[in-house]
Backbone as numpy.savetxt, mean C-alpha at the origin, in Angstrom:
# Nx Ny Nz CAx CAy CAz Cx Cy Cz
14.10 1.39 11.85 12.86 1.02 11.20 12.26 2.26 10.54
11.50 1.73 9.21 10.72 3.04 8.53 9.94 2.98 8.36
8.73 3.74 8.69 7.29 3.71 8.50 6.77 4.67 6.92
6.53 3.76 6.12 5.84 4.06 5.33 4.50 4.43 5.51
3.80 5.82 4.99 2.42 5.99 5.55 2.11 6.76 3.61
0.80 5.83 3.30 0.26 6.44 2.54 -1.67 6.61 2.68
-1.75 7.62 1.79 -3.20 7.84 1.89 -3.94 7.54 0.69
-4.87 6.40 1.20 -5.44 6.08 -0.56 -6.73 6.20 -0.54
-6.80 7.43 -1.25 -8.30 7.92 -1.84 -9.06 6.54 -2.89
-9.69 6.19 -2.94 -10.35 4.75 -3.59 -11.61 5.42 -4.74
-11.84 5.19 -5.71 -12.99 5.80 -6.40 -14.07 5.52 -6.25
-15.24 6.19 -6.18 -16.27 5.90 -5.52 -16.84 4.55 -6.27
-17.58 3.77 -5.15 -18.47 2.72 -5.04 -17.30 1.24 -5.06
-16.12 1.48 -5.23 -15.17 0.59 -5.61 -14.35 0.08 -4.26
-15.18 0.72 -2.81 -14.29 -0.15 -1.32 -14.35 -1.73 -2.20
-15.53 -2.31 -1.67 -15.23 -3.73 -1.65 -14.47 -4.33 -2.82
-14.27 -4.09 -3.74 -13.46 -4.59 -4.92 -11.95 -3.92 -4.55
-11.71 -3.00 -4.23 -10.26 -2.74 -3.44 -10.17 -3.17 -2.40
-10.51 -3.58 -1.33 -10.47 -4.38 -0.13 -10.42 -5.62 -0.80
-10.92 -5.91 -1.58 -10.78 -7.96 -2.34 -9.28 -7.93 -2.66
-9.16 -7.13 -3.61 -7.72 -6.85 -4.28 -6.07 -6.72 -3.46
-6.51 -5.74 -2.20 -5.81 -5.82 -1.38 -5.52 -7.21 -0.45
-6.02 -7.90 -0.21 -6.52 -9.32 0.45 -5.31 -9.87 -0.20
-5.66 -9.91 -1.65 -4.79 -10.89 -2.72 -3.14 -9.98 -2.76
-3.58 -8.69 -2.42 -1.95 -7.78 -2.30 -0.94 -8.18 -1.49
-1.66 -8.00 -0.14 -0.68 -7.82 0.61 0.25 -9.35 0.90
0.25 -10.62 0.78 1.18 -11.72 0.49 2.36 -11.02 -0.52
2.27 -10.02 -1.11 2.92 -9.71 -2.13 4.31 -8.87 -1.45
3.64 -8.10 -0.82 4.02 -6.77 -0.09 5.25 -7.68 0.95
4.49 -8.91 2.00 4.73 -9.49 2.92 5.78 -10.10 2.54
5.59 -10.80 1.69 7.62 -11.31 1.15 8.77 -10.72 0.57
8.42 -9.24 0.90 10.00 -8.80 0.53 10.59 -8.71 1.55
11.87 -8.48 1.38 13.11 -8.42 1.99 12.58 -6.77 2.79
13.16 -7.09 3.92 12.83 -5.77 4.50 11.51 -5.49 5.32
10.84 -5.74 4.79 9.02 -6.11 5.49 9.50 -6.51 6.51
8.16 -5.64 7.38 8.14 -5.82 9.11 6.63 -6.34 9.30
5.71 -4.99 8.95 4.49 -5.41 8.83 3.86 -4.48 8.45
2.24 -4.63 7.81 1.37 -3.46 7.33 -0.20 -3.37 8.13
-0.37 -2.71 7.97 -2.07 -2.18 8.46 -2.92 -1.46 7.65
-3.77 -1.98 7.00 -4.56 -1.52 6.09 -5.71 -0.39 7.16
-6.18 0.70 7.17 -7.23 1.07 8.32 -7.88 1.70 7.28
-9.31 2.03 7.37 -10.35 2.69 6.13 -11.23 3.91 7.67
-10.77 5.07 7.00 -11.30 6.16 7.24 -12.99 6.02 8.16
-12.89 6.57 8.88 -14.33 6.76 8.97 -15.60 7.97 8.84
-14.15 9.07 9.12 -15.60 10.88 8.43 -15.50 10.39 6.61
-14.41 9.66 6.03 -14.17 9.40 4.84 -14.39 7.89 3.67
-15.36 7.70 3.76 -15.71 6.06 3.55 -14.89 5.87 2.74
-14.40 6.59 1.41 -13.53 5.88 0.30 -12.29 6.00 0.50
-11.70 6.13 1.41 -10.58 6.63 2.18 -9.66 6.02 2.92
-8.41 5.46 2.75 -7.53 4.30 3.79 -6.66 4.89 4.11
-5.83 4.25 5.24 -4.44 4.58 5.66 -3.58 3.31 4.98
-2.60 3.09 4.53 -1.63 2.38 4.35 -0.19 2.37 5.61
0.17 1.69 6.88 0.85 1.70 6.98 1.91 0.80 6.73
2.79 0.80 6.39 3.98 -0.31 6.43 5.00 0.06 7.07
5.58 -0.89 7.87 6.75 -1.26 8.42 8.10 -1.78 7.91
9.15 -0.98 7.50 10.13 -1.93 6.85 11.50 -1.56 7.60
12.26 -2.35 7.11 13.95 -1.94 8.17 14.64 -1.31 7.64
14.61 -0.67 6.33 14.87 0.69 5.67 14.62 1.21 4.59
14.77 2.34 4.49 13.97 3.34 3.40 14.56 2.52 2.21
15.47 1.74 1.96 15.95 1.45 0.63 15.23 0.30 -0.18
14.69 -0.68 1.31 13.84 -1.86 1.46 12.77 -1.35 0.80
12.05 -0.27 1.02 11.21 0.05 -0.07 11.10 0.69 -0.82
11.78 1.89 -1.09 12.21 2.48 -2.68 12.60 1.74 -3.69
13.73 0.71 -2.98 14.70 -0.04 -4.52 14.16 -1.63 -4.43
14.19 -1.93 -3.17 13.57 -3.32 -2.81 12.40 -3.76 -3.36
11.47 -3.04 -2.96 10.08 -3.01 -3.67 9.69 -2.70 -4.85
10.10 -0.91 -4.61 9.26 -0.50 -5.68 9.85 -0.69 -7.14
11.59 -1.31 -7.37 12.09 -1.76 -8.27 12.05 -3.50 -8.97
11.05 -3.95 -7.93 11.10 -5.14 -8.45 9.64 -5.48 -9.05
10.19 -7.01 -9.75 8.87 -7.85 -10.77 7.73 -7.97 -9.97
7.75 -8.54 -8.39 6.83 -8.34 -7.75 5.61 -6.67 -7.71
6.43 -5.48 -7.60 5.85 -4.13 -7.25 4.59 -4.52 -8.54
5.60 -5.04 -10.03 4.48 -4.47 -11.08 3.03 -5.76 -10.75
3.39 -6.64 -10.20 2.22 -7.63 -9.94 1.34 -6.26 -8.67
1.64 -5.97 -7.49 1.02 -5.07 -6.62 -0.04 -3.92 -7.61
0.96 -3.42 -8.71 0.59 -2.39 -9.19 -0.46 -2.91 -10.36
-0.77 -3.85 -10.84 -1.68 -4.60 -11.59 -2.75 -4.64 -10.43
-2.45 -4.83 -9.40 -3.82 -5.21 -8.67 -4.33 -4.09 -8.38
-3.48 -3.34 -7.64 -4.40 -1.73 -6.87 -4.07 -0.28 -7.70
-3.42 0.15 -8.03 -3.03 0.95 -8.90 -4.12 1.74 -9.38
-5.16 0.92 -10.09 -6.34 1.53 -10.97 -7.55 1.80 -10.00
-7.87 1.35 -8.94 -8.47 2.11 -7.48 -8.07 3.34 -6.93
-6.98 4.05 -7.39 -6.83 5.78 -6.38 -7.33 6.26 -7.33
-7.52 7.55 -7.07 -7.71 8.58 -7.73 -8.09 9.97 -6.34
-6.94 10.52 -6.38 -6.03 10.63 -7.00 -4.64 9.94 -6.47
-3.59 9.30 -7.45 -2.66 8.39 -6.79 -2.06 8.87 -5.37
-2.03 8.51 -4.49 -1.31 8.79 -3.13 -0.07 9.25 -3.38
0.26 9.91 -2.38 1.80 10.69 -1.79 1.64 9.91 -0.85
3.18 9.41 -0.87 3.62 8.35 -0.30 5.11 9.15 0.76
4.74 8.89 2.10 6.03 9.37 3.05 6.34 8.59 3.83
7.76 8.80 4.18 8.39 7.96 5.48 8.55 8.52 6.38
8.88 7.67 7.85 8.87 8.30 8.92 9.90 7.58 9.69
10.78 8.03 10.51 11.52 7.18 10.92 11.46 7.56 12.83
């Protein structure tokens, strides 16, 4: 199993409209191949601030699985324009 962990800085005043967005995301995330499970968690010394974890059954499940498919660019229409600055994205195994 691989734990995807990212950190998403959110632009100010814009939680609740990225928390809406995410709502409508993660069904997206949830039907690929590979998906285990995710946890959205929001900072607390950091209000505009989340953890992203995901769960998948291998690093390929989400490099090529995901981030190469028609689905990613629907994900990336929704949240994409909320970081600043875009997350670094790591795995953990």
């Amino acid at each position: 199993m691989i734990l995807e962990v990212a950190i998403l800085n959110i632009r100010p005043n814009q939680n609740k409209a990225f928390e809406a967005a995410f709502q409508k995301a993660a069904p997206i995330i949830a039907s690929m191949k590979g998906y285990i499970n995710h946890h959205l968690k929001k900072c607390l010394e950091h209000p505009n601030q989340y953890i992203l974890l995901v769960n998948w059954e291998t690093l390929a499940d989400h490099e090529i699985g995901f981030r190469q498919s028609a689905e990613y660019q629907d994900w990336k229409a929704l949240l994409h324009h909320y970081y600043d600055p875009f997350p670094t994205v790591l795995h953990y195994q």
